[in-house]
VOGUZA-984676 format. One line per field, with one value per residue (C-alpha): residue in three letters; residue number from 1; x, y, z. Coordinates in pm, 1 decimal, m for minus. Layout:
BEGIN
rest c(ALA|...);
nr c(NUM|...);
east c(X|...);
north c(Y|...);
up c(Z|...);
***
This chain:
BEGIN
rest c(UNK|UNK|UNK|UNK|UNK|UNK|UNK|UNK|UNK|UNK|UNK|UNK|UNK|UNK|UNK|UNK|UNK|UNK|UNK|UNK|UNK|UNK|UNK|UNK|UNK|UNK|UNK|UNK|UNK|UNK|UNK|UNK|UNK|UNK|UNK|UNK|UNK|UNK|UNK|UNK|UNK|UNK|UNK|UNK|UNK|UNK|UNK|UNK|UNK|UNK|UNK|UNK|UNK|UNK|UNK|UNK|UNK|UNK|UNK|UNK|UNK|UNK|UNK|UNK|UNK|UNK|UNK|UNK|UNK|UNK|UNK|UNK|UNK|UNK|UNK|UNK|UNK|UNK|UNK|UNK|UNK|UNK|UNK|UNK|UNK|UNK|UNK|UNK|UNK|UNK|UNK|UNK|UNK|UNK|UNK|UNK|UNK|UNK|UNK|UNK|UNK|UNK|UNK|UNK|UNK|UNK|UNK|UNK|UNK|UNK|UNK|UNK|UNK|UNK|UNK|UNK|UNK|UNK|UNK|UNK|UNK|UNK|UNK|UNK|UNK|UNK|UNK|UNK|UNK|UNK|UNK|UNK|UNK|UNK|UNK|UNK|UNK|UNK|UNK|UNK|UNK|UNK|UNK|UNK|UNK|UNK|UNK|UNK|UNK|UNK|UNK|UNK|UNK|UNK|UNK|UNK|UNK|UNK|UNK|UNK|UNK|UNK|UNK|UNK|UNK|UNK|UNK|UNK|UNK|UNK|UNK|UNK|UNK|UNK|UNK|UNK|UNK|UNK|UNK|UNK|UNK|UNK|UNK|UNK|UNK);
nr c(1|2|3|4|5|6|7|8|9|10|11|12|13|14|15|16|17|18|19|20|21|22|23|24|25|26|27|28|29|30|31|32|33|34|35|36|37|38|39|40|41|42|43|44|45|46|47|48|49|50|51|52|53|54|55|56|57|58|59|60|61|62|63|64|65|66|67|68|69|70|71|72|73|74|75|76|77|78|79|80|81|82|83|84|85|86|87|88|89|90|91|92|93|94|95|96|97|98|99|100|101|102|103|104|105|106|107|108|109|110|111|112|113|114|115|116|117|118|119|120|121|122|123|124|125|126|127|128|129|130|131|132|133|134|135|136|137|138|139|140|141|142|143|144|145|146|147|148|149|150|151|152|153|154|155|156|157|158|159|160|161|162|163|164|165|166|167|168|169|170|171|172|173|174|175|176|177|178|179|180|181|182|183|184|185);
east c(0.0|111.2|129.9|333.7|683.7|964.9|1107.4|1457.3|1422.0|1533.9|1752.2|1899.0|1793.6|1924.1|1908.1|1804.3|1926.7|1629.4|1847.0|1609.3|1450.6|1376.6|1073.6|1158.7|857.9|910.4|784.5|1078.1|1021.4|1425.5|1460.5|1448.6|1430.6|1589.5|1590.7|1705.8|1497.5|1478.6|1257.7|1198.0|864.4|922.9|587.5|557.4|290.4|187.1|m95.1|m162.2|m338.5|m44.3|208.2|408.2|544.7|732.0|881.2|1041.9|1205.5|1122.1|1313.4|1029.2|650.3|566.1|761.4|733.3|476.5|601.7|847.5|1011.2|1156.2|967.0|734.4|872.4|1180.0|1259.6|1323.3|946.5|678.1|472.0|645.1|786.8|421.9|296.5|596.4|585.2|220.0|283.2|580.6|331.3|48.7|343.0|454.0|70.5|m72.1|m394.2|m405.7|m735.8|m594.0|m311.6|m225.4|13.9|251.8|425.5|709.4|972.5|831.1|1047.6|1149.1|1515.8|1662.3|1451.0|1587.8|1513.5|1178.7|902.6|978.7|927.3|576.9|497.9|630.3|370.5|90.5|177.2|158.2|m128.2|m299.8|m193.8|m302.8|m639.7|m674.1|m619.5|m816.8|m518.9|m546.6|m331.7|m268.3|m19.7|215.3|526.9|526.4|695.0|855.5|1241.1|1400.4|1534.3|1376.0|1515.7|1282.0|1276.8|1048.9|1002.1|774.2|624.8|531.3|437.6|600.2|818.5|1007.8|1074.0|1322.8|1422.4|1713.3|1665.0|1766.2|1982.3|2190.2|2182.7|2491.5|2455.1|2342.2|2640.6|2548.5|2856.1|3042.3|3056.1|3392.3|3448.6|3481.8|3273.7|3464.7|3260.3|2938.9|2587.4|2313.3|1976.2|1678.1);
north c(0.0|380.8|469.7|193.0|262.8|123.3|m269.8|m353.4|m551.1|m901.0|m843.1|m524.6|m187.8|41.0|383.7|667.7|1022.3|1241.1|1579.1|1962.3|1938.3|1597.2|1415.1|1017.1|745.9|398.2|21.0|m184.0|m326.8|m280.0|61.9|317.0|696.9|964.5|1311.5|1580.3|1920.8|2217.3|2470.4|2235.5|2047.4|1627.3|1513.0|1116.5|939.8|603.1|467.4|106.3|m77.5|m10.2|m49.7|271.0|528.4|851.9|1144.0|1503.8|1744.9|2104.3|2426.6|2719.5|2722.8|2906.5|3178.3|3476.1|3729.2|3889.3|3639.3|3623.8|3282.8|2954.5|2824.2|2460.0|2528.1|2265.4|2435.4|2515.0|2337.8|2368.5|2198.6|1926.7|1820.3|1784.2|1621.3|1385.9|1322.5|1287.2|1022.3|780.7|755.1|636.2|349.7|234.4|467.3|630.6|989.8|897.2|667.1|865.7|878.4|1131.7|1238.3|1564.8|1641.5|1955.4|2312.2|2395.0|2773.3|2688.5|3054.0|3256.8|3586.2|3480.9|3503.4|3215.5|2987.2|2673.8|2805.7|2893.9|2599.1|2349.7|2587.8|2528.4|2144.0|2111.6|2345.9|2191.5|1838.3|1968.6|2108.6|1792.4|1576.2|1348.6|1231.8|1418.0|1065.2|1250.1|1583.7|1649.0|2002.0|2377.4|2420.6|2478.2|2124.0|1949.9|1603.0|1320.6|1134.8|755.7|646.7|279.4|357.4|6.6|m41.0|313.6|247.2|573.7|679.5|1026.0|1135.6|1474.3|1672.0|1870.8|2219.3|2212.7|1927.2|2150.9|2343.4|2699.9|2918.1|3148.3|3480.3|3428.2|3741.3|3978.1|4022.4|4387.6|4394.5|4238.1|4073.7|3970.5|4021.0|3976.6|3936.9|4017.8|3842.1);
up c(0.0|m104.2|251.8|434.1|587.6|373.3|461.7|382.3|18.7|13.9|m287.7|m276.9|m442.0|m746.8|m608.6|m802.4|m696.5|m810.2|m863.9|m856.3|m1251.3|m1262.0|m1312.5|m1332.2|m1331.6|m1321.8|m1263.2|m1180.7|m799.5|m797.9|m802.5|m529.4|m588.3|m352.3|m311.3|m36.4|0.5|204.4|m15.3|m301.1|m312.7|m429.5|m540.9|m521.7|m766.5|m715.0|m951.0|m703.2|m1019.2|m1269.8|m972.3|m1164.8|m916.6|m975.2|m838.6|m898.2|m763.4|m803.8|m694.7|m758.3|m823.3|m1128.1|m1344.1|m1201.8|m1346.1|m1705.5|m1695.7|m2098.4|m2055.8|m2127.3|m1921.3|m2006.8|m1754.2|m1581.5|m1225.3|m1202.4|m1045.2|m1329.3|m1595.8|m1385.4|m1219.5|m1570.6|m1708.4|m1371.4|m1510.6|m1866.7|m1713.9|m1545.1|m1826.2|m2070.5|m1838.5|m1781.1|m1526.3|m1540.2|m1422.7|m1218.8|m1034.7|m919.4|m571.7|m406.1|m128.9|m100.6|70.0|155.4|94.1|439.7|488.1|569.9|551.2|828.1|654.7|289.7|107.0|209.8|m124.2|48.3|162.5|m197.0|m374.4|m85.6|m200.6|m509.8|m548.4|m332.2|m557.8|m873.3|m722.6|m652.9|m980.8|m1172.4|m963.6|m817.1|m440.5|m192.5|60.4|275.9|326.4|501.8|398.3|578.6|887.4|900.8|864.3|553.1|455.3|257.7|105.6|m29.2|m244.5|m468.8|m721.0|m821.9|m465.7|m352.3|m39.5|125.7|371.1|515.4|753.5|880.4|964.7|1329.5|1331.2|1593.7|1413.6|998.3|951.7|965.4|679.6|615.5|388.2|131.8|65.1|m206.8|m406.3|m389.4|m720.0|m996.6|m1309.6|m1606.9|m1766.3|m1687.1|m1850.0|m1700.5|m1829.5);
***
């Protein structure tokens, strides 16, 4: 079942490192996806009658308003979810029998912008939207999760990282002087 803690496989496991701006989906009952997150959102899709499982890993929500790039970038929310989607239905699943878990969303940085709060609202909104089954969350707060997940079985398991125990955040400094260009999109 989707929600069941993980067991130790009998035969070993190929583990997948699921890296920000991936989407990966797959059926083998070998294979073990991973991810770490502090703001980024990991969305875990299990359809249980297709036993095909999948999971990304996204930095930010949306583009920002007015935003001249693509929306198919691949450090949004919104083209990753989809692609997670599109993922599933071409190794069997159905998208209404879709199950989900979301993890991470955590506002690691206390003096940076909320993006882990924005990325959560995000994926729970986008999971409404299309009609998939939110089955559990482990989303905000201030602690980084890592997050196993075998997709033919559904089965994951989450653990955090206590504050107290995180290295520091350290502001990195400015060289006094730039070198190079930029360019500003």
């Amino acid at each position: 079942m989707f929600h069941k803690p993980i067991l130790p496989h009998p035969h070993g496991l190929d583990r997948v490192t699921v890296m920000q701006g991936q989407a990966l989906a797959s059926g083998d009952k070998n294979l073990e996806y991973s991810t770490v997150l502090g703001s980024c959102v990991a969305t875990c899709l299990y359809d249980p009658e297709a036993h095909v499982g999948g999971m990304n890993h996204f930095l930010l929500a949306e583009p920002p308003p007015g935003y001249g790039g693509s929306s198919l970038d691949e450090h949004y929310g919104l083209y990753l979810m989809e692609l997670l989607v599109n993922e599933m239905m071409a190794k069997g699943a159905r998208k209404s029998k879709l199950k989900a878990h979301l993890y991470g969303g955590a506002n690691v940085n206390r003096n940076m912008m909320k993006i882990g709060t924005v990325n959560a609202e995000f994926a729970r909104r986008f999971l409404k939207d299309e009609g998939i089954v939110l089955m559990r969350e482990d989303l905000g707060g201030t602690q980084a999760r890592r997050v196993d997940f075998r997709p033919a079985s559904g089965q994951v398991r989450l653990r955090t990282v206590e504050d107290r125990l995180a290295p520091p955040v350290q502001p990195t400094a400015r060289p006094a002087k730039a070198l190079g260009d930029v360019d500003f999109f």
